[in-house]
C-alpha positions as CSV (number, residue, x, y, z in Angstrom):
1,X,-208.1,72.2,128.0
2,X,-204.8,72.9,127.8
3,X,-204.2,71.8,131.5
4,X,-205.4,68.5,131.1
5,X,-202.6,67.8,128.7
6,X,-199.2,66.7,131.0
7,X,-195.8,67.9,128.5
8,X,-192.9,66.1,130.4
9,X,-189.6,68.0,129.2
10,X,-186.3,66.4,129.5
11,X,-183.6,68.5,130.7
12,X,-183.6,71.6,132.5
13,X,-180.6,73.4,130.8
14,X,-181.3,76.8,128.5
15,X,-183.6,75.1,126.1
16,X,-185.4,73.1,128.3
17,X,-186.1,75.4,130.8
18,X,-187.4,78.0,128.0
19,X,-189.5,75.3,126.2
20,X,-191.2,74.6,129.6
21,X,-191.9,78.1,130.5
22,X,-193.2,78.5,126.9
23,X,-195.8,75.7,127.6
24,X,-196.4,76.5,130.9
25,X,-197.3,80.5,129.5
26,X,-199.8,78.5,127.2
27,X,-201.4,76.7,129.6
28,X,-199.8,73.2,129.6
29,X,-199.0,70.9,133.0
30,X,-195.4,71.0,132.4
31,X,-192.8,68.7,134.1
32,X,-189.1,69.6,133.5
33,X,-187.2,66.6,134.4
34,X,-183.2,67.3,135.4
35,X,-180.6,64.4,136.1
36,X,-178.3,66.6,137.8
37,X,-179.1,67.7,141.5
38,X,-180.0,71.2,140.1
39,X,-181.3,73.2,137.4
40,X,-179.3,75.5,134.4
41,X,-177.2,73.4,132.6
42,X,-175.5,76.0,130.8
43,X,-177.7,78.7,132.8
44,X,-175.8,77.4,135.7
45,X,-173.9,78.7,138.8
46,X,-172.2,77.4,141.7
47,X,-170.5,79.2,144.9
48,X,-166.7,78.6,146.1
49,X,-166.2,80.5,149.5
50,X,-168.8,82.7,149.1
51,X,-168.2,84.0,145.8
52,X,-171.1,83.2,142.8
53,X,-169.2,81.4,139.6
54,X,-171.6,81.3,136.2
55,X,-171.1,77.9,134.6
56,X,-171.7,78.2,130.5
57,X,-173.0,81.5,129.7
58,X,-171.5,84.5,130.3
59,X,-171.9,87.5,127.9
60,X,-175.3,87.9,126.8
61,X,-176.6,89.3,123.9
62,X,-179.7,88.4,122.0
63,X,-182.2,90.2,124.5
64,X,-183.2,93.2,121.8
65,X,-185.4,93.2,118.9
66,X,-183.3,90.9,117.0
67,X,-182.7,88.4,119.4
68,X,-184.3,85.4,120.1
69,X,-184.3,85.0,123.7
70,X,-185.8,88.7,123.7
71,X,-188.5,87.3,121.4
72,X,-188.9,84.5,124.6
73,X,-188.8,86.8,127.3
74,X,-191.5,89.4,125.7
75,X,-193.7,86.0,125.2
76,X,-193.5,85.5,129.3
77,X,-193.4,89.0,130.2
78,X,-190.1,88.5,132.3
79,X,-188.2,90.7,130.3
80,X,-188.7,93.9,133.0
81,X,-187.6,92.3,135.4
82,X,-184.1,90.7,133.9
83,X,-183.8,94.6,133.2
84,X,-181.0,93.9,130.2
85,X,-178.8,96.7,129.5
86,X,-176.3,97.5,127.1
87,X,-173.1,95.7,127.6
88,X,-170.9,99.1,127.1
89,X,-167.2,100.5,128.4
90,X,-166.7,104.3,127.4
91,X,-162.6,104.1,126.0
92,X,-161.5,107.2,124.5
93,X,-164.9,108.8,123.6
94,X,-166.1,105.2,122.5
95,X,-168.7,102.5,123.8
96,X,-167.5,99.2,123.8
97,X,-168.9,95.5,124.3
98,X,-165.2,94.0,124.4
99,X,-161.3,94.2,123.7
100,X,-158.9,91.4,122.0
101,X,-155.6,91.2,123.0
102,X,-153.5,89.7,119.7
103,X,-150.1,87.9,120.0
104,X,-149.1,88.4,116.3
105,X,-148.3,92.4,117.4
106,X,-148.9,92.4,121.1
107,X,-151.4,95.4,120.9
108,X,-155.2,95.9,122.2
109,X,-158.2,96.5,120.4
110,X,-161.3,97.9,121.2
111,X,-164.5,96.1,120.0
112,X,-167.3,99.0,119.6
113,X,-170.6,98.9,120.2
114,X,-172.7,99.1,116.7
115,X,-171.8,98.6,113.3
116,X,-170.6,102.0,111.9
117,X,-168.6,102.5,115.7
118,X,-166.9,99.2,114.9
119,X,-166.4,99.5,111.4
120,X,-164.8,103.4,111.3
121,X,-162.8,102.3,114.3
122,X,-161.3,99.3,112.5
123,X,-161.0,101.4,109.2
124,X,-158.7,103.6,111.3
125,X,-156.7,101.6,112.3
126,X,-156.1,99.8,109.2
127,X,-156.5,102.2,107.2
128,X,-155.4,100.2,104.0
129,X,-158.1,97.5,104.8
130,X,-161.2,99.5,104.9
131,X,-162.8,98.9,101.7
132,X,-162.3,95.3,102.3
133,X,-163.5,95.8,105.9
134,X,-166.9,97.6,104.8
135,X,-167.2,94.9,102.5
136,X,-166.4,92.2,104.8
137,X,-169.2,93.6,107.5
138,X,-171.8,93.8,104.3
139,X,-171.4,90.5,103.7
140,X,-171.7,89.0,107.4
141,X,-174.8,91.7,107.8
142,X,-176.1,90.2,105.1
143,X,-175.7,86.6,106.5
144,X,-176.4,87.2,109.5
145,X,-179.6,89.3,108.2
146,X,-181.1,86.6,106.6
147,X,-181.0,83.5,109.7
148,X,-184.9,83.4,110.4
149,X,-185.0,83.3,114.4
150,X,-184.3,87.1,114.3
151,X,-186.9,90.1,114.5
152,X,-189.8,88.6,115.1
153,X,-189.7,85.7,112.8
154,X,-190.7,82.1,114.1
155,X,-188.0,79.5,112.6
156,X,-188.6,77.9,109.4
157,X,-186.9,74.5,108.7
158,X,-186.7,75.6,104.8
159,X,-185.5,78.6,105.0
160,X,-182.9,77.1,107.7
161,X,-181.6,74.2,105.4
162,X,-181.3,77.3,102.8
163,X,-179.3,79.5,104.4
164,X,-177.0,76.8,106.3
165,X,-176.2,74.6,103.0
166,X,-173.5,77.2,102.6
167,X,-170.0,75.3,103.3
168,X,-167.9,78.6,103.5
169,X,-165.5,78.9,107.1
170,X,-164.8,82.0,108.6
171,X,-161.1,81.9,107.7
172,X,-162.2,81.4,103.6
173,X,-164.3,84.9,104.2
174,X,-162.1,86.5,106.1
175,X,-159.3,85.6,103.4
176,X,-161.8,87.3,100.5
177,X,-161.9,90.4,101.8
178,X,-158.7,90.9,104.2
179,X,-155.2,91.0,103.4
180,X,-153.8,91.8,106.6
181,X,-152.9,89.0,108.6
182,X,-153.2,91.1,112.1
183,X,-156.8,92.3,111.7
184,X,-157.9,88.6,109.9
185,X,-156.9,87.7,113.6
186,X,-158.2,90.6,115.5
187,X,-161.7,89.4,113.4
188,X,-161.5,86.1,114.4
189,X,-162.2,86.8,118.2
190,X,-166.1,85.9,117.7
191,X,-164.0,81.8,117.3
192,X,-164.3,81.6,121.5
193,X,-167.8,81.3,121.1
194,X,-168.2,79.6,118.2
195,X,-165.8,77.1,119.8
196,X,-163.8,76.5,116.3
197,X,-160.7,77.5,115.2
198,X,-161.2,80.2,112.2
199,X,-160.6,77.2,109.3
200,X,-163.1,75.3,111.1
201,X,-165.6,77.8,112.3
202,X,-168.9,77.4,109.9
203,X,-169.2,81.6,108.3
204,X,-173.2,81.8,109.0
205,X,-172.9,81.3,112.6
206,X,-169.9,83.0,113.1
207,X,-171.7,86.0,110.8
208,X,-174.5,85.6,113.3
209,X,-173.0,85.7,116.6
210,X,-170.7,88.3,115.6
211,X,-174.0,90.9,114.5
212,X,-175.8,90.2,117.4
213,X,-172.7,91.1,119.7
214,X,-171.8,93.9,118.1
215,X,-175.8,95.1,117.8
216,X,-177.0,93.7,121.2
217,X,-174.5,92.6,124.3
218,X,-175.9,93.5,127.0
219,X,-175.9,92.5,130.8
220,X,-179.1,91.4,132.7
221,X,-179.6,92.2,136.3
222,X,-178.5,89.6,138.5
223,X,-176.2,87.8,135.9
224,X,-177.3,84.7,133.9
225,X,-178.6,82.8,137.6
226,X,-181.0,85.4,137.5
227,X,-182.4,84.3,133.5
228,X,-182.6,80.7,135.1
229,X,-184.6,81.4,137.9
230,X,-186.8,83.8,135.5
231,X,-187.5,80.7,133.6
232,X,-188.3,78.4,136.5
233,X,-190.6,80.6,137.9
234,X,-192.7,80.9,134.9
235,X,-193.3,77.2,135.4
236,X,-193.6,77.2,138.6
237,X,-195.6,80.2,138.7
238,X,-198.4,78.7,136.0
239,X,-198.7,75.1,137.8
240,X,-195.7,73.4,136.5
241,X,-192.9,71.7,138.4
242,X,-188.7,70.8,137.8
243,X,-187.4,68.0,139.2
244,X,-183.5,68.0,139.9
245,X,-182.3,64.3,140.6
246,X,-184.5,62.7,137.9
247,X,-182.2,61.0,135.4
248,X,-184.5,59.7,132.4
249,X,-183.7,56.3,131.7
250,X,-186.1,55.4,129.0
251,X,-189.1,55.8,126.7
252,X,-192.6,54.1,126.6
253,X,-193.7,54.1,122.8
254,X,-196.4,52.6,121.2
255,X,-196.7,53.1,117.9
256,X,-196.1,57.0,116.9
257,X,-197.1,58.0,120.2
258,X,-194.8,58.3,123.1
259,X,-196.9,57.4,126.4
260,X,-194.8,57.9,129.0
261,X,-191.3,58.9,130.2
262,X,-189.5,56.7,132.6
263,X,-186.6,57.9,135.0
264,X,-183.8,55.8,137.1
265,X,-185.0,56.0,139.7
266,X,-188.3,54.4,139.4
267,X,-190.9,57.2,138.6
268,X,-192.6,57.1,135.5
269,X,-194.1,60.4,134.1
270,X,-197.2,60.0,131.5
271,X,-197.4,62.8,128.8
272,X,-199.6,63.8,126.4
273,X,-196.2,65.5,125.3
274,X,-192.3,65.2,125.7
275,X,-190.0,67.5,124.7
276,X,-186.6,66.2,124.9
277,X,-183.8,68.5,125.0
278,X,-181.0,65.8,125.6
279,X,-178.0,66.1,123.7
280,X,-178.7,64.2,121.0
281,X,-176.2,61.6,121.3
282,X,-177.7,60.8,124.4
283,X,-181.4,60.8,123.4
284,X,-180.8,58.6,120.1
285,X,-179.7,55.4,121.7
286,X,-182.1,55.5,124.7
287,X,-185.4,56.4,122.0
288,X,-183.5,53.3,119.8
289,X,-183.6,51.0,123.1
290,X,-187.0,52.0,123.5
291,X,-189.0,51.0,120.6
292,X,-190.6,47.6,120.9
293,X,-189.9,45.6,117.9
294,X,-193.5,46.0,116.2
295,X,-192.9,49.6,115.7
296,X,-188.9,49.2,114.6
297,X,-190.5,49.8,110.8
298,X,-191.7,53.4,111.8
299,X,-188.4,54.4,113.2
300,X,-186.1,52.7,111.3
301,X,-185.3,55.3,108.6
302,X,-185.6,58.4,110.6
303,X,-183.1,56.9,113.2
304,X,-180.4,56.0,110.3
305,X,-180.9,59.4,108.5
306,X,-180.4,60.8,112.2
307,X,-177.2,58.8,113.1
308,X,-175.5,59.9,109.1
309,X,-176.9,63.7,110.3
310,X,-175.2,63.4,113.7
311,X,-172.2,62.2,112.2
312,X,-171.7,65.0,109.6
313,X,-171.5,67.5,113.0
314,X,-168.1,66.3,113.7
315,X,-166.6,69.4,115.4
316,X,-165.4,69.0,118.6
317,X,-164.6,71.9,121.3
318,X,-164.0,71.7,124.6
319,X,-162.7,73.9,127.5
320,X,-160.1,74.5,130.2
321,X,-161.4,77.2,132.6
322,X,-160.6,79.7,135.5
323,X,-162.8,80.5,138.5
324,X,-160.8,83.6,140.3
325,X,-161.9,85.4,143.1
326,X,-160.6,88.2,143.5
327,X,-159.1,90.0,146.7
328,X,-161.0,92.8,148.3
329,X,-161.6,96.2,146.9
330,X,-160.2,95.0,143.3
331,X,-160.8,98.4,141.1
332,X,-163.5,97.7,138.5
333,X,-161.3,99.0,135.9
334,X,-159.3,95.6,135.9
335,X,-159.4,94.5,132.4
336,X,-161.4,97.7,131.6
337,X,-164.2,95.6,132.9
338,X,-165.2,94.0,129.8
339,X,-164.8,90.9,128.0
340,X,-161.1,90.4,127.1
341,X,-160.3,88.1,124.4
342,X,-156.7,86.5,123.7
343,X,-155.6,85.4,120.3
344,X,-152.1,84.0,120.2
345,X,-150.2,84.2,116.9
346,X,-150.0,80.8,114.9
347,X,-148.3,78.4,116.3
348,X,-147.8,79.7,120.0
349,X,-148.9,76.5,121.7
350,X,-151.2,76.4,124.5
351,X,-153.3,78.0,124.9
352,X,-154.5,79.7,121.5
353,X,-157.6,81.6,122.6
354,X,-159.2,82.7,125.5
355,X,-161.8,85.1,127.0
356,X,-161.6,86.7,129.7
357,X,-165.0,87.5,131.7
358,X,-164.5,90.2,135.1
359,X,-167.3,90.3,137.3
360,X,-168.3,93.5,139.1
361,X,-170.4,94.1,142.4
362,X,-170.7,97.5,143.8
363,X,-167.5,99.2,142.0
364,X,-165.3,96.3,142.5
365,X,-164.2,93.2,140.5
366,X,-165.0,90.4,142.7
367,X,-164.5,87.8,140.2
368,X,-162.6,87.0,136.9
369,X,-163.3,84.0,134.4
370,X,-161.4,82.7,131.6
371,X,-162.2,80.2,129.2
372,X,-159.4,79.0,127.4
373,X,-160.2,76.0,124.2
374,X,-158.6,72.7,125.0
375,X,-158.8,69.8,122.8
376,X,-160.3,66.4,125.1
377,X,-157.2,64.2,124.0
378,X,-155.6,66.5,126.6
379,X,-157.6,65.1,129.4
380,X,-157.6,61.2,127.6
381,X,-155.5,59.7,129.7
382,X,-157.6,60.7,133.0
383,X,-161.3,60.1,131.2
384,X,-162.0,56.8,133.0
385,X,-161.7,58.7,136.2
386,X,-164.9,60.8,137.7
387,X,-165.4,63.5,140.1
388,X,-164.2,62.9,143.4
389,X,-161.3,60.4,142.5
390,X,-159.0,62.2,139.8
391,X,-155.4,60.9,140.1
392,X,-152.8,63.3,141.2
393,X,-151.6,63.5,137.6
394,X,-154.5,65.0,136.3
395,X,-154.5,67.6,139.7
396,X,-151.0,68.5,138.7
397,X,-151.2,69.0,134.7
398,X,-154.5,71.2,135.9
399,X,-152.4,73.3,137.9
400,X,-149.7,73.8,135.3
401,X,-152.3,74.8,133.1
402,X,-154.1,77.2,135.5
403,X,-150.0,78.6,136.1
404,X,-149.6,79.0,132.4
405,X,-153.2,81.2,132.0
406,X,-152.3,83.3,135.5
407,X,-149.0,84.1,134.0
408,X,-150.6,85.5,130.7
409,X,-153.1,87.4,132.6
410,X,-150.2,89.2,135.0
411,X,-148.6,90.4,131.3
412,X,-152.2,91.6,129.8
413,X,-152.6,92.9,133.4
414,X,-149.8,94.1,135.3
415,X,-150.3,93.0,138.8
416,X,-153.0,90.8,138.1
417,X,-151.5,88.0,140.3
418,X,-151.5,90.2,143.2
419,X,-155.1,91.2,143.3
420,X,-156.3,87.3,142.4
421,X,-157.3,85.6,145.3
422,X,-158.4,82.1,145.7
423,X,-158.3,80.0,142.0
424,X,-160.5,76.8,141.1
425,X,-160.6,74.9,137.7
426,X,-162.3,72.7,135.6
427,X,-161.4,70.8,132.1
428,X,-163.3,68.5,129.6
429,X,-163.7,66.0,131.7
430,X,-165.7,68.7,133.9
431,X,-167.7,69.5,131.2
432,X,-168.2,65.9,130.0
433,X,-169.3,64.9,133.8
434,X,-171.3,68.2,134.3
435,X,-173.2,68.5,130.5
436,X,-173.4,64.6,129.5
437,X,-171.8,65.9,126.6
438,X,-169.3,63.8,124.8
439,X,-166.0,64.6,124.7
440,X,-166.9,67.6,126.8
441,X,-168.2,69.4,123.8
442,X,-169.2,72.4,125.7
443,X,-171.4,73.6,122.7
444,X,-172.8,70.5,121.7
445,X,-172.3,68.9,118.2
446,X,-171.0,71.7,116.0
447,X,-171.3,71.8,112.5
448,X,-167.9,72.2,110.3
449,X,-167.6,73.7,107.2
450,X,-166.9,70.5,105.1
451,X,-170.4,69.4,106.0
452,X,-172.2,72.7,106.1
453,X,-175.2,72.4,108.8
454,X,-177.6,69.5,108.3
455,X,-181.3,70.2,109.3
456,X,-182.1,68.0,112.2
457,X,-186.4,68.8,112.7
458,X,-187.5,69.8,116.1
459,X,-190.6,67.2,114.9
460,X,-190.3,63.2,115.2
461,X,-192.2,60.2,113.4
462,X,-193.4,59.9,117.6
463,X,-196.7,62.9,116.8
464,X,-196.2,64.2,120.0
465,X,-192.4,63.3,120.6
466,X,-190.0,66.9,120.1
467,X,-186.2,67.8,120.1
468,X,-185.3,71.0,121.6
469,X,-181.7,71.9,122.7
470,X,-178.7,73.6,121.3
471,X,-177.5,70.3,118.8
472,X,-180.9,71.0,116.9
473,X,-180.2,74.0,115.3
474,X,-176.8,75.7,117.0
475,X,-175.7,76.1,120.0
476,X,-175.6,79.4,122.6
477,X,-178.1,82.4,123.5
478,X,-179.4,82.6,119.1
479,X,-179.7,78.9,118.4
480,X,-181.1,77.4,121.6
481,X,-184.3,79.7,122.2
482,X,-185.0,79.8,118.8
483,X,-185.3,76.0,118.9
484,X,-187.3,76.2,122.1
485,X,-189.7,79.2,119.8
486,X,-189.9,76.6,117.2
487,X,-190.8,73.3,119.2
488,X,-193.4,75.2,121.2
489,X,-195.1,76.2,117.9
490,X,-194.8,72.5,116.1
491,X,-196.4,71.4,119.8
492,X,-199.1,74.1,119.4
493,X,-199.6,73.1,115.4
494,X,-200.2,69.1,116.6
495,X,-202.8,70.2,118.9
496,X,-204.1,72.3,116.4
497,X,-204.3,69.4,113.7
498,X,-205.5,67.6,116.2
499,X,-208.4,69.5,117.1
500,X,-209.8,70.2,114.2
C-alpha cells in the first residue's frame, strides 16, 4: 500500500510543493520539510501594511495544453478552482500579454497575444524585417516545439540531452535573422526571465519561455499565493503534512538506500523515499557529508561527474526589486495594466532591464513590482551582513537604487511618483538569505551558452534518493513542474521494479 510508504520531500518551494502533492494524489504519506518559517519559496508572498507582495513568480503562463504546470494541475484536479485566464489588454483593436519600453528609440511596443497577432504586428512595424521575423518565429516555434515537458509528454532525459546540446545564445539567433538593431532589442525582452543578458541567454530556453508567453500568459485567481496554497492542500488534503521551521541538516545512507532524513533541530524523518528539491549546491555537500566511508565507492563517481556538471552552469543572475503600494483609487490603466518591460540601449548603466508587474483589485492598481537585474558583486561588500543588521551603507546604496528605478518609472509613467505610496526593497543578499541560493541566483544555476545544458538525472545511485527543483532541468513555471512530472514518474517506476 501506497500509504505505508513515508516520501519525506525537502523543500517546500514550486517543485517541492508540486512533487509532494503529486505523491500525495498517488497515495503516498508525504512530508514536505521547509527551513524557512513558511511555505512557497518562489510561490511565496509576504504583507507590508496591509498590502499582499508575491515573492518570485509573477506572470504566469504554462497553465494550457502546452504547459506543464497545466499538465500538474489536471493530474490533481485543482485546475477549476485556480480558474487561469488569459493574461490579455485590448490596445488599439489588439490583445496583449505585455509592452517593452526600449531606450535605443524611446518608443513602446505592444506584445500580442498569439503568434500570427505578434508576428503581423511586429512585421508592421518593421516592415523591412518581416521575412526575417517569420523566419525568426519558425525557428524558436520549432525549438520551442520540440522541448518534451509540453502537450502531454512526460520528460525524457534523451530527448532532453538532445535538444539542450545546442550551444547557440539568443543574441547569435537573433543576429541570423535580424538586422535591425531596435527590434533585436525589442526581442530580447523574454532576457528578464531568462535572467541572462541576450549573449548569455541559452536560445532553447529563451525559444521556450518566449512560445509559452506568447501562446499561454494567463492570470490565476487569487495570484500565485493562491497556486501555493492549491498545492498544500492537496497534501494536506490526502494525509500529508509541511513543516515550516525544519532545516534538513543531513542524510542517513546505507548503502544505495537513503533511510532517513535528519533536520537541525533534532527530528529525524524515516522514508521509504526522499525527494530533495534543494538547490543543488546545497544538497551536494550535505549528501557528500553523509555517506559513511564503506559506501564512498558507490558515490564517488556520480558526485565528481555532479560537481564538473554543476560547474559548467556558471551563469549568474540576481535581482534588485521594488515593492510599491500604491495610493488609493490608482486607475487600473497605470502601465496599461500589464507587464512592462524596460530595455536600456547598450551601455546606459544601471539598470539595463527591468519588468514591471501592476497589481489590480477591484478596478484599481493597488500594487506595482519591478524587478530590475543586478549583478551580486554590487551587494559584495555588505554579504557578511544578514537580515536585521545591514550597515547603513548598504540602506543607503538601496535607496539610491530604489531613487534611480522611481525616476525611470515617473518618465514611462507621467505621474507615477505621485500615485506611489509606501516603497520597500530587496537585493541579492535578500534573495541569497531568503532562497539559500548562492550569490542570490534567483533562478538557480543557469546554463550559458558556452556549455550548452548538461543533463543532471532526477534519479541517484541512492534507489529511492530523487532531485527535483528548478537547477535540474531549468528554472521558472516550464522547467520546475516538469522536473516534479518526471521525478514522480522515476518514483512510481522504482516501486514498480520493485514490485514485480
Amino acid at each position: 500500500m501506497m500509504e505505508d510508504r513515508p516520501v519525506i520531500v525537502i523543500g517546500a518551494g514550486m517543485g517541492g510543493l508540486a512533487c509532494g502533492a503529486l505523491l500525495a494524489h498517488k497515495g503516498f504519506r508525504v512530508t514536505v520539510l521547509e527551513k524557512q518559517a513558511c511555505s512557497g519559496g518562489g510561490l511565496g508572498s509576504f504583507t507590508r501594511d496591509g498590502t499582499n507582495f508575491d515573492i518570485g513568480a509573477h506572470t504566469v503562463f504554462g497553465f494550457g495544453v502546452e504547459g506543464a504546470f497545466g499538465q500538474v494541475c489536471d493530474r490533481l484536479g485543482i485546475m477549476d478552482s485556480l480558474m487561469p485566464r488569459p493574461l490579455n489588454a485590448v490596445t488599439d483593436g489588439r490583445n496583449i500579454f505585455g509592452r517593452v519600453y526600449s531606450g535605443i528609440s524611446d518608443k513602446f511596443y505592444d506584445l500580442p497575444s498569439g503568434r500570427e497577432a505578434f508576428e503581423n504586428y511586429f512585421s508592421s512595424r518593421f516592415p523591412l524585417q518581416a521575412g526575417g521575423l517569420h523566419d525568426y518565429l519558425d525557428c524558436l516555434y520549432s525549438v520551442a516545439g520540440s522541448v518534451p515537458v509540453i502537450g502531454g509528454r512526460v520528460p525524457d532525459v534523451s530527448n532532453v540531452s538532445s535538444l539542450h546540446s545546442g550551444k547557440e545564445s539568443l543574441a547569435d539567433v537573433l543576429g541570423r535573422y535580424i538586422d535591425d538593431e531596435e527590434l533585436k532589442s525589442v526581442l530580447s525582452w523574454i532576457t528578464v526571465y531568462t535572467g541572462m543578458p541576450p549573449e548569455e541567454s541559452l536560445f532553447s530556453l529563451s525559444a521556450l519561455i518566449t512560445k509559452l508567453f506568447i501562446e499561454e500568459s494567463c492570470q490565476i485567481c487569487g495570484g500565485i499565493p493562491a497556486l501555493r496554497d492549491a498545492l498544500v492542500s492537496a497534501i494536506e488534503d490526502n494525509g500529508g503534512q509541511v513543516l515550516p521551521g525544519h532545516e534538513v541538516s543531513s542524510f542517513l545512507v546505507s548503502g544505495h538506500s537513503v533511510t532517513a532524513v535528519l533536520c537541525g533541530n533534532g527530528r529525524i524523518f524515516p522514508a521509504s523515499a526522499v525527494v530533495s528539491s534543494m538547490p543543488l549546491d546545497v544538497f551536494l555537500p550535505m549528501f557528500s557529508r553523509s555517506v559513511k566511508e564503506e559506501d564512498k565507492d558507490i558515490y564517488a563517481r556520480w558526485i565528481s561527474r555532479f560537481r564538473k556538471k554543476m560547474d559548467s552552469r556558471s551563469g549568474k543572475s540576481s535581482m534588485f526589486s521594488l515593492f510599491i503600494k500604491m495610493k488609493p483609487c490608482v486607475p487600473a490603466t497605470v502601465f496599461d495594466g500589464v507587464p512592462l518591460t524596460f530595455v536600456a540601449s547598450r551601455d546606459a548603466g544601471w539598470p539595463s532591464r527591468f519588468t514591471v508587474i501592476p497589481y489590480v483589485q477591484d478596478g484599481f492598481a493597488v500594487s506595482v513590482q519591478v524587478h530590475a537585474a543586478m549583478s551580486f558583486d554590487d551587494v559584495l561588500p555588505w554579504a557578511s551582513s544578514v537580515p536585521g543588521s545591514r550597515p547603513a551603507e548598504y540602506e543607503k546604496f538601496k535607496a539610491s537604487r530604489s531613487g534611480r528605478i522611481m525616476s525611470l518609472l515617473d518618465e514611462l509613467c507621467p505621474g507615477f511618483g505621485e500615485m506611489a505610496g509606501k516603497v520597500w526593497t530587496s537585493s541579492p543578499l535578500t534573495v541569497r538569505d531568503w532562497l539559500g541560493r548562492t550569490c542570490g541566483n534567483v533562478y538557480g544555476m543557469l546554463a550559458v551558452p558556452e556549455n550548452g545544458l548538461p543533463v543532471i538525472s532526477v534519479r541517484t545511485p541512492a534507489d529511492n534518493l530523487f532531485l527535483a527543483g528548478e537547477d535540474v532541468r531549468f528554472h521558472g513555471l516550464c522547467g520546475v513542474p516538469a522536473t516534479s512530472i518526471e521525478c514522480v514518474e522515476a518514483i512510481l517506476s522504482e516501486i514498480s521494479r520493485e514490485t514485480d
